[in-house]
Biopython code that builds the backbone (N, CA, C, O; Angstrom):
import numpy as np
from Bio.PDB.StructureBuilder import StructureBuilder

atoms = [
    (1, "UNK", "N", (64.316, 101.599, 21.518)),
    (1, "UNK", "CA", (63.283, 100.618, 21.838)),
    (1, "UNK", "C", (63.531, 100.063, 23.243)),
    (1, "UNK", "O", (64.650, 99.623, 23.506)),
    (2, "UNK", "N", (62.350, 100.055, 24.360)),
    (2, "UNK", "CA", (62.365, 99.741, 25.536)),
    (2, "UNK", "C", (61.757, 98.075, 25.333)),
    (2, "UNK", "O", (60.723, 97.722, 24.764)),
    (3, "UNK", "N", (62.870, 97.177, 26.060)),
    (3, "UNK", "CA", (62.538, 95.683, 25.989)),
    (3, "UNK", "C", (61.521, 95.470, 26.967)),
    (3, "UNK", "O", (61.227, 96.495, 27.581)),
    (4, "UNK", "N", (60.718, 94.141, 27.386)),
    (4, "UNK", "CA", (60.444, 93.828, 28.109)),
    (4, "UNK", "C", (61.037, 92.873, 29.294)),
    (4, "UNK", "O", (60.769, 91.749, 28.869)),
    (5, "UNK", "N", (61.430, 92.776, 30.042)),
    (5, "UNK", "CA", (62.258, 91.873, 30.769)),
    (5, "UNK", "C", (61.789, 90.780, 31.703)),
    (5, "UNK", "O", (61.209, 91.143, 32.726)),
    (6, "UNK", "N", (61.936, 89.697, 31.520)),
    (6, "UNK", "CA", (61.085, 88.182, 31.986)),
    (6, "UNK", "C", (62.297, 87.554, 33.085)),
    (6, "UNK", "O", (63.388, 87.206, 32.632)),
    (7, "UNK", "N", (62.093, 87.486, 34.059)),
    (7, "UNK", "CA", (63.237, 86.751, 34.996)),
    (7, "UNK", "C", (62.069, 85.457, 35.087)),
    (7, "UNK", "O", (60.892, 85.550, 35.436)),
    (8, "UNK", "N", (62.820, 84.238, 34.651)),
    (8, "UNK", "CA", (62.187, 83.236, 34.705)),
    (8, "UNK", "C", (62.346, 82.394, 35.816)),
    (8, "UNK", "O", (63.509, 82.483, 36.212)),
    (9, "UNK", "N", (61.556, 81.470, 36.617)),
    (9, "UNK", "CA", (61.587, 80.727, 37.991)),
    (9, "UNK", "C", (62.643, 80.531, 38.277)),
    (9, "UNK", "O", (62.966, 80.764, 39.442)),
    (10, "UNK", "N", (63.622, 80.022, 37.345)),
    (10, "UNK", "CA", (64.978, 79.158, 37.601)),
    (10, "UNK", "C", (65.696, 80.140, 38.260)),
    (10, "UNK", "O", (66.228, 79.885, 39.340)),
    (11, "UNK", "N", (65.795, 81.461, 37.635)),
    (11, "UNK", "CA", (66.746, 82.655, 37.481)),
    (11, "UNK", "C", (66.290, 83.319, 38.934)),
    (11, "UNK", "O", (67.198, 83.677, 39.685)),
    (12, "UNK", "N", (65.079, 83.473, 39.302)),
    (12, "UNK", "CA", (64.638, 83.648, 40.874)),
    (12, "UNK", "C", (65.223, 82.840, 41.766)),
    (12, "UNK", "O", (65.490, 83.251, 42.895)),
    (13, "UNK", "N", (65.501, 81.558, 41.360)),
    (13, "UNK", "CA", (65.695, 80.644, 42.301)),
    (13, "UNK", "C", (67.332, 80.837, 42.585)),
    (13, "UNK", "O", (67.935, 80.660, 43.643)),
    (14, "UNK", "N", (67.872, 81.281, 41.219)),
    (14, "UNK", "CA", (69.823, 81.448, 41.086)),
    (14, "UNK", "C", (69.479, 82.192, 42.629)),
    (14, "UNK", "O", (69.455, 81.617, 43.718)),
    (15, "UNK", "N", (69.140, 84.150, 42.252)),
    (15, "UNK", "CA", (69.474, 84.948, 43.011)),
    (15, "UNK", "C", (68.851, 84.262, 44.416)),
    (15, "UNK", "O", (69.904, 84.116, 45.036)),
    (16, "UNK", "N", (67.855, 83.779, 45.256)),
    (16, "UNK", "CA", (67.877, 83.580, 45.820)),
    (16, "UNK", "C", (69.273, 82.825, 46.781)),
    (16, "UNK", "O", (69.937, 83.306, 47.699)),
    (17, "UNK", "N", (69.324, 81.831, 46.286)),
    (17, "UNK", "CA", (70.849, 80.480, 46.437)),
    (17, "UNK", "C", (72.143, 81.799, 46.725)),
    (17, "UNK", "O", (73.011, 81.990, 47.577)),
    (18, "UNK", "N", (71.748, 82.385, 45.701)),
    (18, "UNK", "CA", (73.542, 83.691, 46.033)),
    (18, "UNK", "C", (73.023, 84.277, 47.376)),
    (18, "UNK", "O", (73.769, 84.233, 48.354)),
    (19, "UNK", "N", (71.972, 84.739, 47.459)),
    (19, "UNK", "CA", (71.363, 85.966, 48.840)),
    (19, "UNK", "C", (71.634, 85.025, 49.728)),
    (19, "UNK", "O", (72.187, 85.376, 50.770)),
    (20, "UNK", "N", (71.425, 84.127, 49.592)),
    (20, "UNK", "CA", (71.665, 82.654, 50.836)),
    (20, "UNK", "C", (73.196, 82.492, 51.096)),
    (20, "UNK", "O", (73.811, 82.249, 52.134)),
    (21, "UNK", "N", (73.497, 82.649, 50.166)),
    (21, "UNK", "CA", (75.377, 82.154, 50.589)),
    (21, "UNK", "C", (75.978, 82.851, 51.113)),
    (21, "UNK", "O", (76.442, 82.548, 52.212)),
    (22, "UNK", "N", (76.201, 84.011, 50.565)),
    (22, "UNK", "CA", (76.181, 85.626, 50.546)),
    (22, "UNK", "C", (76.123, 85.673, 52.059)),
    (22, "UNK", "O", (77.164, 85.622, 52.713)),
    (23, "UNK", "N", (74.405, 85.811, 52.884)),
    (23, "UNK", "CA", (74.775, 86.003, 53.518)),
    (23, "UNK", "C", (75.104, 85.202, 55.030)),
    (23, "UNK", "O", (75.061, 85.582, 56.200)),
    (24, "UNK", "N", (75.400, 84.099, 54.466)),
    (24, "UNK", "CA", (75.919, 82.710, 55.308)),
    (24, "UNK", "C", (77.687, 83.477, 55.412)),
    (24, "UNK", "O", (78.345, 83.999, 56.312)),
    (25, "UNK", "N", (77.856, 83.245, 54.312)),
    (25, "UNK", "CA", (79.552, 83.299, 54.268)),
    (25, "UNK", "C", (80.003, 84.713, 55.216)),
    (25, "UNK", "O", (80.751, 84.846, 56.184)),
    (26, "UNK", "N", (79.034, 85.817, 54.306)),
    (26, "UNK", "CA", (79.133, 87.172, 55.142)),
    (26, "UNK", "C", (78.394, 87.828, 55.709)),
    (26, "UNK", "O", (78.270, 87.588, 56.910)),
    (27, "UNK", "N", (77.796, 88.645, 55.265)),
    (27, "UNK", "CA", (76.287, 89.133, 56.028)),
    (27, "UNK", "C", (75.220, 89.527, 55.317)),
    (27, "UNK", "O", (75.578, 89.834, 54.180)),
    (28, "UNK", "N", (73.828, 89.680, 55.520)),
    (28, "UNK", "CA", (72.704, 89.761, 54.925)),
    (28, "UNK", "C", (72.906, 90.867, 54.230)),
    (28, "UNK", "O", (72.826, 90.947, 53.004)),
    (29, "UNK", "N", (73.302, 92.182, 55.355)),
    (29, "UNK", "CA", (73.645, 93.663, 54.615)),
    (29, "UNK", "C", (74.785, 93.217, 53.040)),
    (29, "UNK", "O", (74.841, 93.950, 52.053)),
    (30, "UNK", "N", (75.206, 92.507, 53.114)),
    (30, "UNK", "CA", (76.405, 92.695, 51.586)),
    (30, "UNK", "C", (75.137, 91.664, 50.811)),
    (30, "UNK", "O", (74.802, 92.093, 49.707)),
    (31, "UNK", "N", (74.660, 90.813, 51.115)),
    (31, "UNK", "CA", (74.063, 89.813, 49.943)),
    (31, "UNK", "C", (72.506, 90.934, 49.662)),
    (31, "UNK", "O", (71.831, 90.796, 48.642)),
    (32, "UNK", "N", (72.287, 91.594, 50.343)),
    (32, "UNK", "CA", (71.126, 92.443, 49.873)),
    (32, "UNK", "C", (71.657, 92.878, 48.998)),
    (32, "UNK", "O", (71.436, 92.536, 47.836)),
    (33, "UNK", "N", (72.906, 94.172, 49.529)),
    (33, "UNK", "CA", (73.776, 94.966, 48.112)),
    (33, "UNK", "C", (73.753, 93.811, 47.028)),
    (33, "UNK", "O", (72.805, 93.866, 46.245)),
    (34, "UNK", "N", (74.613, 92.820, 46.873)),
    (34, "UNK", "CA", (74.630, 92.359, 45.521)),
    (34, "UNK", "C", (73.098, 92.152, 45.047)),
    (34, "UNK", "O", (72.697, 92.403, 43.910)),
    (35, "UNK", "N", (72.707, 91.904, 45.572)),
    (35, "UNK", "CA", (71.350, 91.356, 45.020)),
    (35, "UNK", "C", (70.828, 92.137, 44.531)),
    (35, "UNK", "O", (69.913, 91.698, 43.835)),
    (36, "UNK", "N", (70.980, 93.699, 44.512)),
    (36, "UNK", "CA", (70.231, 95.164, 44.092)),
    (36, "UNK", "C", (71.119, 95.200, 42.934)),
    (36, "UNK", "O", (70.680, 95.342, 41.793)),
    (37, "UNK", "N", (72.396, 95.070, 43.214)),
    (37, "UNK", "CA", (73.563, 95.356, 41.713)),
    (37, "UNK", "C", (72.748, 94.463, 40.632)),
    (37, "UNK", "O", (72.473, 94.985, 39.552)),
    (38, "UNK", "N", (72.329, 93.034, 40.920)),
    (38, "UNK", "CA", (72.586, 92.035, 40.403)),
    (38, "UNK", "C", (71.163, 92.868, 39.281)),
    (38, "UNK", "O", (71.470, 93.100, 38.112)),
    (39, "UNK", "N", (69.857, 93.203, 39.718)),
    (39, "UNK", "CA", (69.047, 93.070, 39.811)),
    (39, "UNK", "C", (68.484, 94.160, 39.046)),
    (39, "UNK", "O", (67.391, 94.252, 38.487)),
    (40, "UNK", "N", (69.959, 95.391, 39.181)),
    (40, "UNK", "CA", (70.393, 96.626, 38.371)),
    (40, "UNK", "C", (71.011, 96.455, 36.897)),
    (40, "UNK", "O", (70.923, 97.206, 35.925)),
    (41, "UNK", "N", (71.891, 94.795, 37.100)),
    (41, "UNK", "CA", (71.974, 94.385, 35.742)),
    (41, "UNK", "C", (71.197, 94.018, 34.627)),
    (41, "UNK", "O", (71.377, 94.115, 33.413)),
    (42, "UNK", "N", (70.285, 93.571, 35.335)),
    (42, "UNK", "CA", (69.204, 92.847, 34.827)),
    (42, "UNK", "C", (68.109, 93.767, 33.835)),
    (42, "UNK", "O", (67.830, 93.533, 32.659)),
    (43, "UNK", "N", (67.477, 95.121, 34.892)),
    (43, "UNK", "CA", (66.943, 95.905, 34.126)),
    (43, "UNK", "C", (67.710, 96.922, 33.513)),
    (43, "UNK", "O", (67.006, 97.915, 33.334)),
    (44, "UNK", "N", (69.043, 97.094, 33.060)),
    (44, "UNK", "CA", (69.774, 97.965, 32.582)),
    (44, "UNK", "C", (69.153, 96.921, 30.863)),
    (44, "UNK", "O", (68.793, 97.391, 29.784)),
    (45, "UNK", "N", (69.253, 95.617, 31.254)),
    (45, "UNK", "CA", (69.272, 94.766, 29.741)),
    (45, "UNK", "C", (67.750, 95.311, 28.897)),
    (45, "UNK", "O", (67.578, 94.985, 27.723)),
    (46, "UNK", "N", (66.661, 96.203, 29.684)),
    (46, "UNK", "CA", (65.723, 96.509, 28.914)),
    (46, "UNK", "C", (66.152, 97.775, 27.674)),
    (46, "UNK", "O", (65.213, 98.170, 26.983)),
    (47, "UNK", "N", (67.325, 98.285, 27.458)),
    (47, "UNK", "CA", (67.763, 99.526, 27.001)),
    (47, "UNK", "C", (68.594, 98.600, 25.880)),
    (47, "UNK", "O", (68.027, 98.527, 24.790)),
    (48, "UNK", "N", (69.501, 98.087, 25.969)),
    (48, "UNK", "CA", (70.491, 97.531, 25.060)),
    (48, "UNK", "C", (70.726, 96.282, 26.039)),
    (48, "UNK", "O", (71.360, 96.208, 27.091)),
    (49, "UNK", "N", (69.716, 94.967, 25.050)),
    (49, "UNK", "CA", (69.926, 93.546, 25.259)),
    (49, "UNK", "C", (71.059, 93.151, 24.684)),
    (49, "UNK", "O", (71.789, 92.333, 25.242)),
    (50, "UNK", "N", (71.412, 93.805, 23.227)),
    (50, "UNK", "CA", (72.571, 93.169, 22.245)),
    (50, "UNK", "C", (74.071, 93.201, 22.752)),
    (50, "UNK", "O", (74.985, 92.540, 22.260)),
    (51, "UNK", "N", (74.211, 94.419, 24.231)),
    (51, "UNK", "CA", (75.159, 94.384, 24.550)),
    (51, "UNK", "C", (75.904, 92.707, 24.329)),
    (51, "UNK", "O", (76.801, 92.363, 23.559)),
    (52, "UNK", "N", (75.223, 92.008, 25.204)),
    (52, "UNK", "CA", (75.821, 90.432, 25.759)),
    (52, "UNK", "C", (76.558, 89.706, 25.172)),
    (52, "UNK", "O", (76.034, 89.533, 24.072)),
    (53, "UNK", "N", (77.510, 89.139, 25.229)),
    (53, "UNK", "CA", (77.872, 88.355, 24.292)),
    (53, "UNK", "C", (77.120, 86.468, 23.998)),
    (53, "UNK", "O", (76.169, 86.000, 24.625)),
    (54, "UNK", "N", (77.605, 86.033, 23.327)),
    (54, "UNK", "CA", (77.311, 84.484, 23.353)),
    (54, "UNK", "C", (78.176, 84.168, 24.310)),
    (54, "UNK", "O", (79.254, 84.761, 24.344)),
    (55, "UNK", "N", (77.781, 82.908, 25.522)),
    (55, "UNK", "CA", (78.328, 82.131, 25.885)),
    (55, "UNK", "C", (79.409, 81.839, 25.242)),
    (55, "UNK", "O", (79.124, 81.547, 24.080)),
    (56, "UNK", "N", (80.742, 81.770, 25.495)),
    (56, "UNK", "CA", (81.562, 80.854, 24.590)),
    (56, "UNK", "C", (81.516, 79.079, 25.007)),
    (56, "UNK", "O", (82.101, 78.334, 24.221)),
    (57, "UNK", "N", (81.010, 78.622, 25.901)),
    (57, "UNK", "CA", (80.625, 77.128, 25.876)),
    (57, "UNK", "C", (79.700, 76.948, 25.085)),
    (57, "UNK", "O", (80.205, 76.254, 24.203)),
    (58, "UNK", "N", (78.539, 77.148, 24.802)),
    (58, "UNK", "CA", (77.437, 77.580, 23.892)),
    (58, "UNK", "C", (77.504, 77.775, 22.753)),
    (58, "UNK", "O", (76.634, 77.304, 22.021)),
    (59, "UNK", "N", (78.594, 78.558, 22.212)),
    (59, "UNK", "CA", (78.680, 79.019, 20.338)),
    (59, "UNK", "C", (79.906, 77.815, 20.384)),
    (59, "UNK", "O", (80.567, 77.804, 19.346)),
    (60, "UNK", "N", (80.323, 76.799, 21.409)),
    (60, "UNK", "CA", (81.286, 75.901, 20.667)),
    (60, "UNK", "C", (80.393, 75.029, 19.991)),
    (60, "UNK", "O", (80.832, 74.340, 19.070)),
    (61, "UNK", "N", (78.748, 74.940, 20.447)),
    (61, "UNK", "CA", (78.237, 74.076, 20.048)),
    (61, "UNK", "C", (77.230, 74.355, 19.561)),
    (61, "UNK", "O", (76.218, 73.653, 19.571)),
    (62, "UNK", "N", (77.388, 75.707, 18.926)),
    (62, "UNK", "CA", (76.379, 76.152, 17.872)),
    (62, "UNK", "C", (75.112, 76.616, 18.513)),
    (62, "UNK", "O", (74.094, 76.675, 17.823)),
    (63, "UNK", "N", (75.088, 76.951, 19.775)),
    (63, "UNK", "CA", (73.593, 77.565, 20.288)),
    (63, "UNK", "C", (74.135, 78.943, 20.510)),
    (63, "UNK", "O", (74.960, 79.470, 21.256)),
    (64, "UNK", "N", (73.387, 79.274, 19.620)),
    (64, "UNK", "CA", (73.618, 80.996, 19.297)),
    (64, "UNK", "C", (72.841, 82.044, 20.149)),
    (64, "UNK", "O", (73.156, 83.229, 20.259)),
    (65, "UNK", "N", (71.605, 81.328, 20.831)),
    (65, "UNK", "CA", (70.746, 82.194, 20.987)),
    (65, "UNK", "C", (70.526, 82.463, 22.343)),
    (65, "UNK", "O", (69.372, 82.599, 22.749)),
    (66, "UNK", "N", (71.552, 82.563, 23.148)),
    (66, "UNK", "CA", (71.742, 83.339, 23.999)),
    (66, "UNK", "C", (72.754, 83.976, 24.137)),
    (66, "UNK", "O", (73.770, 83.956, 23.443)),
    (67, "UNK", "N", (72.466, 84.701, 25.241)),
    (67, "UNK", "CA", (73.756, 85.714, 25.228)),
    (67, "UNK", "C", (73.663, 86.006, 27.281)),
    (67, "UNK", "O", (72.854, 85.682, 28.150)),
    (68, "UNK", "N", (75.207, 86.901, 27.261)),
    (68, "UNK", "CA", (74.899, 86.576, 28.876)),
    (68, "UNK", "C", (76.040, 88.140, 29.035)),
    (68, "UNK", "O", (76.860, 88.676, 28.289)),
    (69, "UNK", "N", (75.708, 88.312, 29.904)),
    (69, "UNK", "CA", (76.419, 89.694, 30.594)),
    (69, "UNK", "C", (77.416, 89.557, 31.998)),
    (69, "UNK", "O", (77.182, 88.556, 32.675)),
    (70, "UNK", "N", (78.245, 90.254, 32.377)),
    (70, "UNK", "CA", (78.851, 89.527, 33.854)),
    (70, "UNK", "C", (78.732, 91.122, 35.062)),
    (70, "UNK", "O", (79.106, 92.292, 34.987)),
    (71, "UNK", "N", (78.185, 90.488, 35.824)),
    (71, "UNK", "CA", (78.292, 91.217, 37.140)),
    (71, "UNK", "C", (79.643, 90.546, 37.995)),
    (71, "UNK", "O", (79.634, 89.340, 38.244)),
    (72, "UNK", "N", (80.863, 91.460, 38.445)),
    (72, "UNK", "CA", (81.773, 90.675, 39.469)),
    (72, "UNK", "C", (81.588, 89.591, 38.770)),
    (72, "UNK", "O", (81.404, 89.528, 37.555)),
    (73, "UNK", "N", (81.666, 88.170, 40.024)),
    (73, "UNK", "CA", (81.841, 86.521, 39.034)),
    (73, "UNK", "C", (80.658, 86.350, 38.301)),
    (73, "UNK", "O", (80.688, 85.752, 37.225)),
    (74, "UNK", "N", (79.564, 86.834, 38.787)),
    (74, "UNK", "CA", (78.342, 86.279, 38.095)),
    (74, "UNK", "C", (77.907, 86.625, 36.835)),
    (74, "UNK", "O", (78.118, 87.762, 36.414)),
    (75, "UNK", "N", (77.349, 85.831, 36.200)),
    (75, "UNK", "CA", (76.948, 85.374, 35.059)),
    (75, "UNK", "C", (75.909, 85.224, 34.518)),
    (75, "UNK", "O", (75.539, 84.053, 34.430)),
    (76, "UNK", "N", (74.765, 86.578, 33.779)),
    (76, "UNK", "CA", (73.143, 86.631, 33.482)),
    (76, "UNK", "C", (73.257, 86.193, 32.066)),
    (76, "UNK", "O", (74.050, 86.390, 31.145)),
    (77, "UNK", "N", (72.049, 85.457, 32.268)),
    (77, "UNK", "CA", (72.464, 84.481, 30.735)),
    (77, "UNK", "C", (70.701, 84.582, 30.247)),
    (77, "UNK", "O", (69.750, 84.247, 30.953)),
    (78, "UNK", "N", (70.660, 84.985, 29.238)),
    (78, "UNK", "CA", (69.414, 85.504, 28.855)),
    (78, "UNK", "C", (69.376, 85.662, 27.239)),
    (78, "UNK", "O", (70.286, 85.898, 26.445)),
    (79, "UNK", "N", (67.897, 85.429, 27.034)),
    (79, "UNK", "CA", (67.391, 84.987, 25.538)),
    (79, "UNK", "C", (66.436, 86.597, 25.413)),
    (79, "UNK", "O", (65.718, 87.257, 26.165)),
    (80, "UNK", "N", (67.049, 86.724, 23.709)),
    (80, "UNK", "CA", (66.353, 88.129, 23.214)),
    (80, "UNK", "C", (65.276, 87.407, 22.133)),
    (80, "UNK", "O", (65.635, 86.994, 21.031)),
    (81, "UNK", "N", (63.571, 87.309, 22.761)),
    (81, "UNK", "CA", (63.200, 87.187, 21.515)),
    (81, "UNK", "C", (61.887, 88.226, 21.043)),
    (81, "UNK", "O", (60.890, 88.258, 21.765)),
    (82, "UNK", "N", (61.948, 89.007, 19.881)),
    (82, "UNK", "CA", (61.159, 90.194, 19.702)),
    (82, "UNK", "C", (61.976, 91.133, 20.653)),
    (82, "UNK", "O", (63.194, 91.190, 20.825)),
    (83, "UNK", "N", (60.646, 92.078, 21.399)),
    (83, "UNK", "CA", (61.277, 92.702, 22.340)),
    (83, "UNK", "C", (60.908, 92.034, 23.596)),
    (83, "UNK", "O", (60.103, 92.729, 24.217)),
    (84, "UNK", "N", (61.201, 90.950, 24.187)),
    (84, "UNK", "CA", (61.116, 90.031, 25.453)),
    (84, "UNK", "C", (62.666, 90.000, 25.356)),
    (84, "UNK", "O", (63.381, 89.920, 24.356)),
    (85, "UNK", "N", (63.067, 90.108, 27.005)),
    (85, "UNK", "CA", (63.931, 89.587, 27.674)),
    (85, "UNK", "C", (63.947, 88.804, 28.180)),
    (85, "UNK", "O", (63.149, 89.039, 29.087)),
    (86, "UNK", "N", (64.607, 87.141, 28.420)),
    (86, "UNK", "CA", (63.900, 86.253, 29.312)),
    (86, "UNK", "C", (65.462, 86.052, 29.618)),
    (86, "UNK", "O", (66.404, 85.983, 28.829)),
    (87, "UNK", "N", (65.431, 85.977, 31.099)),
    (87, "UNK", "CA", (66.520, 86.153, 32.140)),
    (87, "UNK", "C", (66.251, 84.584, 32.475)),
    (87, "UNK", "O", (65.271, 84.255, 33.142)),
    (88, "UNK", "N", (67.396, 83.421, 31.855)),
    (88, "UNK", "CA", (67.539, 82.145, 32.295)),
    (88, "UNK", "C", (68.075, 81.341, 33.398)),
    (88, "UNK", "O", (67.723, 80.256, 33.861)),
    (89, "UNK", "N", (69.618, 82.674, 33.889)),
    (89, "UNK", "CA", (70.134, 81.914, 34.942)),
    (89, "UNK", "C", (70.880, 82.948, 35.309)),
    (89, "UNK", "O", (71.107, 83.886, 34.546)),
    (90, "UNK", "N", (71.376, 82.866, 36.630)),
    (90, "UNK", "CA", (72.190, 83.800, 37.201)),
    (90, "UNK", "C", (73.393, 83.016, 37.947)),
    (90, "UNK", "O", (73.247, 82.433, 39.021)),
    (91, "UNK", "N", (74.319, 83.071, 37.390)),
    (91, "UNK", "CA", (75.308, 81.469, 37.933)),
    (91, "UNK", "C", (76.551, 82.233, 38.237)),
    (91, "UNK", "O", (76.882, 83.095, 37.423)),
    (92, "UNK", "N", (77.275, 82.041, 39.281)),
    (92, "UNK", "CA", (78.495, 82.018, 39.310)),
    (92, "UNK", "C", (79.581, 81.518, 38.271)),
    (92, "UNK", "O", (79.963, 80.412, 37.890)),
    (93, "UNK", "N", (79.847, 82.595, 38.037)),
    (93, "UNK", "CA", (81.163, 82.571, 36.605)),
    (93, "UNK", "C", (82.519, 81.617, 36.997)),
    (93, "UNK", "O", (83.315, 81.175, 36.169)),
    (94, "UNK", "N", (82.586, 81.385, 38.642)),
    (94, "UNK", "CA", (83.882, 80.612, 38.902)),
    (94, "UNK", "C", (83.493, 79.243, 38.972)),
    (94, "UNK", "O", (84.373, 78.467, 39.343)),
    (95, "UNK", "N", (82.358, 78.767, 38.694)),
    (95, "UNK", "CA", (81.826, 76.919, 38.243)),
    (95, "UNK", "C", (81.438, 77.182, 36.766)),
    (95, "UNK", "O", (80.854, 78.096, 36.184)),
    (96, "UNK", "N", (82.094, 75.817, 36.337)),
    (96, "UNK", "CA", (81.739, 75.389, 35.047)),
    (96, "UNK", "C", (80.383, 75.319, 34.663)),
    (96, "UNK", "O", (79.519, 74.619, 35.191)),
    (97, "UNK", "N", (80.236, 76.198, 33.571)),
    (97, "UNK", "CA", (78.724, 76.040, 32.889)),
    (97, "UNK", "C", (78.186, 75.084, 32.380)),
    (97, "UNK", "O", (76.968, 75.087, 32.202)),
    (98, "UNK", "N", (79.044, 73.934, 31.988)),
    (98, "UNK", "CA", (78.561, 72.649, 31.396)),
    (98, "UNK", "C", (77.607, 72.265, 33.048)),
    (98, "UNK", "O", (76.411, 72.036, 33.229)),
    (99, "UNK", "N", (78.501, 72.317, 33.792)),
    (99, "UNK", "CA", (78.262, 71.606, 35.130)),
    (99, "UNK", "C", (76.884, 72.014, 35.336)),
    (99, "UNK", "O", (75.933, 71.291, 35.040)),
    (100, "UNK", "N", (76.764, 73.288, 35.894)),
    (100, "UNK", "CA", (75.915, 73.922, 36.340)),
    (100, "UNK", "C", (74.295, 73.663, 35.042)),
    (100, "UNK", "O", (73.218, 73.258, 35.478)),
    (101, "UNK", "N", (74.389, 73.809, 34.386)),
    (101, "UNK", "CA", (73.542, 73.509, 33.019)),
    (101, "UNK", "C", (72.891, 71.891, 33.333)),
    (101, "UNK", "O", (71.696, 71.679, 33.543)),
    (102, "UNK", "N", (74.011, 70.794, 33.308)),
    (102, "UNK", "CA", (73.291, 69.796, 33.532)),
    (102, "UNK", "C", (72.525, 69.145, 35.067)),
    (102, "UNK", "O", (71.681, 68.250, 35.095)),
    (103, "UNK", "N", (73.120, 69.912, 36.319)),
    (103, "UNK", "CA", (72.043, 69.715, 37.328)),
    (103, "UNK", "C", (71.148, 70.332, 37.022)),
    (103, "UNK", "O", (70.092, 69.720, 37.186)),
    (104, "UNK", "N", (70.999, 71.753, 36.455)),
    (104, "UNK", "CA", (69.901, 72.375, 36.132)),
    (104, "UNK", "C", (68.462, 71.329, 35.514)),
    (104, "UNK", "O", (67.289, 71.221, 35.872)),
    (105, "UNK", "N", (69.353, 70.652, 34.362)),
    (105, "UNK", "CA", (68.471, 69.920, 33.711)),
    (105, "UNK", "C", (67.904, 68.829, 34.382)),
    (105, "UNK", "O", (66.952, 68.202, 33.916)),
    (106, "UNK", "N", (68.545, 68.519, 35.660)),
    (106, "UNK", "CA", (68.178, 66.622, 36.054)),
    (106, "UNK", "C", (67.546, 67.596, 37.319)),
    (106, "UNK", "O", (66.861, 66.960, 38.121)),
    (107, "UNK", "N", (67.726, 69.369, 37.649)),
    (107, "UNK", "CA", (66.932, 69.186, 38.866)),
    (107, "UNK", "C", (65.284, 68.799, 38.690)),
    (107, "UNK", "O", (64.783, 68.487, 37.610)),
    (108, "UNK", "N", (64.323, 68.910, 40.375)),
    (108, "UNK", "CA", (63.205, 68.109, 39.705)),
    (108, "UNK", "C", (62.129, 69.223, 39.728)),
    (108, "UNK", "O", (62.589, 70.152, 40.392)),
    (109, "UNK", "N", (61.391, 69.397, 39.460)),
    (109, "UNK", "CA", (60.596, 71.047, 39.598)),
    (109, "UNK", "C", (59.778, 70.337, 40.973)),
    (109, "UNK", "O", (59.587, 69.151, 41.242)),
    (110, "UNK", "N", (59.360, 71.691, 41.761)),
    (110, "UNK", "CA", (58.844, 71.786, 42.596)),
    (110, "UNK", "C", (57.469, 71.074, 42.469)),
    (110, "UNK", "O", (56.874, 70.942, 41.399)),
    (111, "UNK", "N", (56.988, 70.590, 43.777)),
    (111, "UNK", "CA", (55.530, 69.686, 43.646)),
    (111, "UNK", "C", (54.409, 71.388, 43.656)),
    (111, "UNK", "O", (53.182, 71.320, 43.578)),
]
sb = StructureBuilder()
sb.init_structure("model")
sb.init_model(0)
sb.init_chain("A")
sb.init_seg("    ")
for serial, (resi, resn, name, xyz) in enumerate(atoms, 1):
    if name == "N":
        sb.init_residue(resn, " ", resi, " ")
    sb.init_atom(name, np.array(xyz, "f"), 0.0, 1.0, " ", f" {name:<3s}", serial, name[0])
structure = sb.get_structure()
């Protein structure tokens, strides 16, 4: 069964922020590459979503229903429902997910 795969605003907005750092810190040529790997992870999840595991911050607190995969540090964190893929966040694995989760929540959406 071929999934459908949903990268949602937030999750556009992750990879963007990495392509930005990426290629601040180093150069555009390496933050393109990741950004194709990243992006290679992403639609590999239309074949086998179940790979992923649960978050382990997440199943401490009983939210089961995601699951997340790792590229290098990063971290695709994505909800299987039917056959939809919905791609939630793309976060660096070396910051805390609590952290990252609650600016998420207090950021303000775009006008």
């Amino acid at each position: 069964m071929k999934f459908q795969i949903h990268v949602v605003r937030d999750a556009e907005e992750d990879l963007f922020e990495i392509w930005r750092y990426v290629a601040i810190a180093g150069s555009p040529e390496n933050a393109s590459g990741l950004i194709e790997q990243l992006e290679e992870a992403v639609t590999k999840l239309e074949r086998m979503p179940e790979r992923g595991h649960v978050p382990p911050e997440l199943k401490r607190i009983n939210v089961c229903d995601y699951r997340e995969i790792h590229l290098k540090v990063y971290r695709i964190i994505y909800q299987i429902i039917g056959s939809d893929v919905f791609v939630h966040c793309i976060l660096d694995g070396r910051r805390d997910l609590k952290d990252l989760l609650h600016e998420r929540l207090l950021r303000t959406p775009a006008a």
